[in-house]
N, C-alpha and C positions, 0 to 999 in steps of 0.2 A: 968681528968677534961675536959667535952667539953665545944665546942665554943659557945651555948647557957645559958653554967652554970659560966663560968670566965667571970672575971670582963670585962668593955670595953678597948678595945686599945686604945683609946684617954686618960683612965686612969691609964693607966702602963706609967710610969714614965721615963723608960730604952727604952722601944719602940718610946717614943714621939723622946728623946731626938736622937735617932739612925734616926730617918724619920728625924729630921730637920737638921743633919750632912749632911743626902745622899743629900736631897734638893740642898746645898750649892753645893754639888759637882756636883748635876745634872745641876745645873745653866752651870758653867762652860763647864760639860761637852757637853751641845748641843750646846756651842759656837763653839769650837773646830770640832763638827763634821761635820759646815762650811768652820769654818777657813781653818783645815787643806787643805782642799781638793783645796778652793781657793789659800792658797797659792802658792799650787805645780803649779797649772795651770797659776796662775800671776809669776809663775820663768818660768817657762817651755811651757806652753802653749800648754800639751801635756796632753790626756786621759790614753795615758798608763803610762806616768809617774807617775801619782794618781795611778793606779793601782799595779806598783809597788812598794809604797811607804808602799799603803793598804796590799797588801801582805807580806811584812817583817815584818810589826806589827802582820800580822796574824800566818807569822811563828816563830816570841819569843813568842808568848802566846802559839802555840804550844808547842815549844820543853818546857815552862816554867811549862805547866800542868801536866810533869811528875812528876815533884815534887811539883809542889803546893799544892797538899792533904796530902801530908808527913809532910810537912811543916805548914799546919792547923791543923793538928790532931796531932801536935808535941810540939806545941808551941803556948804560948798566946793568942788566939785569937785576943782579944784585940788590944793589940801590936802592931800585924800582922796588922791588917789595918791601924794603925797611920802610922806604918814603910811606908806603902805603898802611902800613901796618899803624907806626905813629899819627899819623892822620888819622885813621877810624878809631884809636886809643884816644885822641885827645875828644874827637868828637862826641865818643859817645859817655867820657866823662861827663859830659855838660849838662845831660841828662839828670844823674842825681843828683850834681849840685845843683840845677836850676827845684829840681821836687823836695828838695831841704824848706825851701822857702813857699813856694804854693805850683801845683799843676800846670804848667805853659802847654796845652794842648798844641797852639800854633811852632812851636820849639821841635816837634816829633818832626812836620812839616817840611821844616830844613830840613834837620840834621841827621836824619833815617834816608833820603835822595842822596845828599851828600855821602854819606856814609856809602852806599850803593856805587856810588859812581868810583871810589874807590876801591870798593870791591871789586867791579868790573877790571880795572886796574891790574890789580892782585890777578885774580883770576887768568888774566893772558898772560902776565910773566912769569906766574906760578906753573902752566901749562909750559911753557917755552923752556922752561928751567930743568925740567925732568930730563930730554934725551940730552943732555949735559954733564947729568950726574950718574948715570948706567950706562950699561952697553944696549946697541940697540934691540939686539934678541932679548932684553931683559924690560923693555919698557912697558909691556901688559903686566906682566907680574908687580914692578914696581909702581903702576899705577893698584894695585891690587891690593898691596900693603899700604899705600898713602890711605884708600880710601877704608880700608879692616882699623887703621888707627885712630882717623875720624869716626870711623862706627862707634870703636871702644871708646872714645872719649865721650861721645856724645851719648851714651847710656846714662852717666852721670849726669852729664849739663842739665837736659830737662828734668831730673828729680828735683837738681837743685835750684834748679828755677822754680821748679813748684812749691817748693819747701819756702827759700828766701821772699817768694811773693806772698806768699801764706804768712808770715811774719812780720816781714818790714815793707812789704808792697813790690811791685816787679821794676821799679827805680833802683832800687837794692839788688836786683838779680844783673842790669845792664850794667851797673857800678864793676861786677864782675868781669864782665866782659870787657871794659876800657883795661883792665889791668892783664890780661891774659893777648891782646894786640902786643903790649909794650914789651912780654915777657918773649910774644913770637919774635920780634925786631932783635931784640939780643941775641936768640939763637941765630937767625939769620947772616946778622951781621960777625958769626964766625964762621961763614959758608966759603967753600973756593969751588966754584964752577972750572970745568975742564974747557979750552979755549975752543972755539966752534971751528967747523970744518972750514975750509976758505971754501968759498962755492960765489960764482961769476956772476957778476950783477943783472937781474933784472933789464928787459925792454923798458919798463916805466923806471925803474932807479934811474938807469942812463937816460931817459927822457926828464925827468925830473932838472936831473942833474945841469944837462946841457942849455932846458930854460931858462934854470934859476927858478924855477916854481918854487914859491913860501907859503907861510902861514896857512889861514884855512885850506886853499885849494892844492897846495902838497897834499896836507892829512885827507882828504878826499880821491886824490888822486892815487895816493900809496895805499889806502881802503882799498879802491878799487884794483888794484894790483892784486890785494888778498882774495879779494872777492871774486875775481876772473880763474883764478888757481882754483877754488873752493867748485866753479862752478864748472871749470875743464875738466872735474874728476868727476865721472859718472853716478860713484858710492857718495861722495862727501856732499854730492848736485841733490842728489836722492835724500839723503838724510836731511839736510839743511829745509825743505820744501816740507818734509812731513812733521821732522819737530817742531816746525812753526805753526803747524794745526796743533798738535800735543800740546803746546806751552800755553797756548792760550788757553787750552782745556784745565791743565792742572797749574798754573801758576801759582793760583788763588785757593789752589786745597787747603793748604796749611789754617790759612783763616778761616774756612770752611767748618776744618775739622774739631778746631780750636771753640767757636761756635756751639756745633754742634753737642761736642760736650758740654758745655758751659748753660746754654739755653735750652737745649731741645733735651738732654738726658741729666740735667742741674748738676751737673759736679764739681767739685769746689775744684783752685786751682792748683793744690797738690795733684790731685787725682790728673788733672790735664799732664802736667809733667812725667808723672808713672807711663801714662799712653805712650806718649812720646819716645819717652825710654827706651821704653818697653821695643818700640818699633823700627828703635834703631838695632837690634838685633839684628832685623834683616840687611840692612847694610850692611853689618860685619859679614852674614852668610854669602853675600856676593862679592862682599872684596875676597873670602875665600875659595869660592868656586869657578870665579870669573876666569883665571888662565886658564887653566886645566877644560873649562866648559867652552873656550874660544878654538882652543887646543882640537879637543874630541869632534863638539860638534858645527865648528865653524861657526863663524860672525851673522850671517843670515838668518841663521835659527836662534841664535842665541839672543841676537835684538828684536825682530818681531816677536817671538814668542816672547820675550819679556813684555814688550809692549801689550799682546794680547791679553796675560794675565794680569798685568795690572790692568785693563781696564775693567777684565771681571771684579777686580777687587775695590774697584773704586764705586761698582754698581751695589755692590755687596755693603759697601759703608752706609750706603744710602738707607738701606731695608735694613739693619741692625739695631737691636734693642735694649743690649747691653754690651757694656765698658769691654768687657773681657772678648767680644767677638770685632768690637772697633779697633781694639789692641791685635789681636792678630792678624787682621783685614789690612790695618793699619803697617804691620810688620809686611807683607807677602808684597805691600805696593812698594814700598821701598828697596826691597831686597830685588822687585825687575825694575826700577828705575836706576836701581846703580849698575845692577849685570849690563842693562844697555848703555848708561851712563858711562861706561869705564871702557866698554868696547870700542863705544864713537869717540872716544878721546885718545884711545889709544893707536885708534885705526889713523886718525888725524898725524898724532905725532911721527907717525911711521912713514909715512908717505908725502910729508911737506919738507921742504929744505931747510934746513934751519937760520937761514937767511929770511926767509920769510915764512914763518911758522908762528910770528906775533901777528901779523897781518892777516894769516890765512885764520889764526884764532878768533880774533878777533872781530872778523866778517863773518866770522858762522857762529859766534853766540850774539853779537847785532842782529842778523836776520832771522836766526831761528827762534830770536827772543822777542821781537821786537812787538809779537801779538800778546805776548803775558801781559802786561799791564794795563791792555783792555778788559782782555780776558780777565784777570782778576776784577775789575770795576765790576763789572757784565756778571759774572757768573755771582759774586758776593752779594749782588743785589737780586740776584736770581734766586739766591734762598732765601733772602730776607722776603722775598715779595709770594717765592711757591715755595718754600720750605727745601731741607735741605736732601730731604729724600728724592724727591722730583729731580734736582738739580745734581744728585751725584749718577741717578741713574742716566739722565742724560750725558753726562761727564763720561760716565764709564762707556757704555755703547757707544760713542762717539771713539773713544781710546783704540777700543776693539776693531770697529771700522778701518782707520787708519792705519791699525798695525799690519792689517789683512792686505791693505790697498801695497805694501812694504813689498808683497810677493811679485807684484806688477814689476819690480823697479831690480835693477843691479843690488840692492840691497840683499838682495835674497843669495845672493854668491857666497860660498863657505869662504874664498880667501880673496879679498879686495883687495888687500894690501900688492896684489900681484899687477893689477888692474894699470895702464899706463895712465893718467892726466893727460888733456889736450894740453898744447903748447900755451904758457902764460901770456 
């Protein structure tokens, strides 16, 4: 069935209901991705602290993505995302009721890695759950609206992280966010996923199998099953090798940028939240454009040249002197990190089995991630020690480089989805 001949997504019933869960959780989560960062900096008052913090979450989702595809393609789907949803609600309550009583700085420590590691979670069954819920011609568009609905949701969360930190401190803002997990797991839990296609087990499934291979070196072994897929496909071999220089470039922006206003331009933390906001517009501009621009001008052009122009934009933040040119700098990055963002996820969904589509996930946000939470140490301490001008321009030239290096590679093909994978 193509995405011209099935019905509309506004009229699938499974789909609506899965967009207005993520919504709820999108709310919360672009609160958080103020809070957190203010709160380390209102305990600590330190840039590398935020980057260390960002870093330990970077490395549970890490080590957590070796099994997370195991665990998708093992289990529930379903399930798997309520499980996870109540996990990050419970955990990041813990937060304001521990700051009722006095600041646990070592508390963030856990409970922000932990929290991560179930995000990673989320994230591969959230991906695997989509061609389930559409038809397959319809799955860039429906990634297009999942991610225009997190845009629009997330225009408000940072105001109102800036607002509720400005008032009751950004303990009060993550309070929010424990409540909008719990509110996504209800929606969830009225979802009915459509039954997956039968498709014939894996060389390593039946090798698994015939062992008896368990515990750790299963989840290592079925890893490697995703990872061997990931790496016989020429596009997804190419993508996975460069976003892993990208990530560890920009992992650590966010604290950067957070920073940067904060110390280098003094703005209180309303104003951080308006930015923020403010910059999720261009999110929304790419979940808008994203089909119709994959459509026109092919996947090739549509992901380097994103990459390109955000790295312009990332150099651009660096030399910027006021709020109002950080704010649109700020908007232009985001809007080519989702265009490419939504390409490479959707290109994914489209060309992996769905038998092994938590695994193949799961090995390409593991590896392509695996440099960010250096990269955020590394780079956070990079402007604390050269400032943050120095450090975005390097950030950005570097973005540029890479995207450019994008033409070398199958990346640059308008239709990859066409492209065969070597044998798994």
């Amino acid at each position: 069935m193509t995405g011209q001949s099935a019905p509309s997504l506004w009229r699938n019933r499974d789909f609506v209901v899965f967009m207005t869960a993520q919504t709820l959780s999108s709310v919360g989560d672009s609160i958080s991705y103020v809070a957190l960062p203010l709160l380390v900096l209102h305990v600590t008052g330190s840039v590398v602290q935020m980057g260390v913090v960002t870093a330990l979450a970077g490395a549970a989702s890490t080590v957590t993505g070796v099994f997370a595809g195991v665990v998708t393609d093992r289990v529930d789907r379903r399930a798997l995302l309520m499980v996870c949803d109540v996990a990050r609600c419970l955990l990041y309550a813990v937060i304001p009721l521990a700051w009722l009583f006095s600041p646990q700085t070592w508390l963030l420590y856990v409970v922000v890695p932990l929290a991560g590691a179930f995000s990673m979670l989320f994230q591969v069954a959230y991906v695997a759950v989509v061609p389930r819920l559409v038809a397959p011609g319809q799955i860039t568009k429906a990634n297009g609206h999942l991610y225009g609905t997190y845009a629009v949701a997330s225009v408000g969360g940072p105001m109102l992280a800036g607002v509720l930190s400005g008032l009751w401190g950004p303990a009060a803002a993550i309070a929010i966010d424990a409540g909008s997990f719990a509110l996504s797991a209800l929606g969830i839990s009225l979802l009915r996923l459509r039954p997956a296609a039968a498709s014939p087990s894996t060389s390593a499934d039946s090798a698994l199998e015939a062992e008896g291979v368990s515990g750790r070196r299963a989840a290592l072994r079925e890893f490697a099953a995703g990872a061997r897929f990931l790496w016989g496909h020429p596009v997804l071999r190419s993508l996975t090798v460069l976003l892993s220089m990208l990530t560890f470039l920009t992992f650590g922006l966010p604290d950067i940028l957070v920073y940067y206003l904060k110390h280098d331009l003094a703005q209180p933390d309303g104003s951080v939240g308006y930015v923020l906001a403010f910059a999720t517009v261009g999110t929304l501009g790419a979940a808008v454009v994203v089909a119709p621009a994959r459509r026109l001008l092919g996947f090739g052009l549509c992901w380097i040249g994103a990459y390109a122009v955000a790295g312009v934009a990332v150099a651009g933040v660096g030399l910027a002197t006021g709020v109002p040119v950080v704010a649109a700098l700020a908007t232009i990055l985001l809007f080519c990190t989702g265009v490419a963002g939504i390409c490479s996820m959707s290109l994914r969904q489209e060309v992996t089995p769905d038998h092994l589509l938590g695994r193949v996930t799961s090995a390409f946000w593991t590896l392509h991630s695996a440099l960010g939470p250096v990269g955020a140490a590394v780079l956070t301490a990079g402007a604390a020690h050269y400032g943050v001008t120095a450090t975005c321009l390097v950030i950005g030239v570097a973005c540029l480089l890479i995207a450019m290096a994008g033409l070398l590679t199958p990346i640059r093909r308008p239709r990859p989805e066409t492209l065969a994978g070597e044998a798994a």
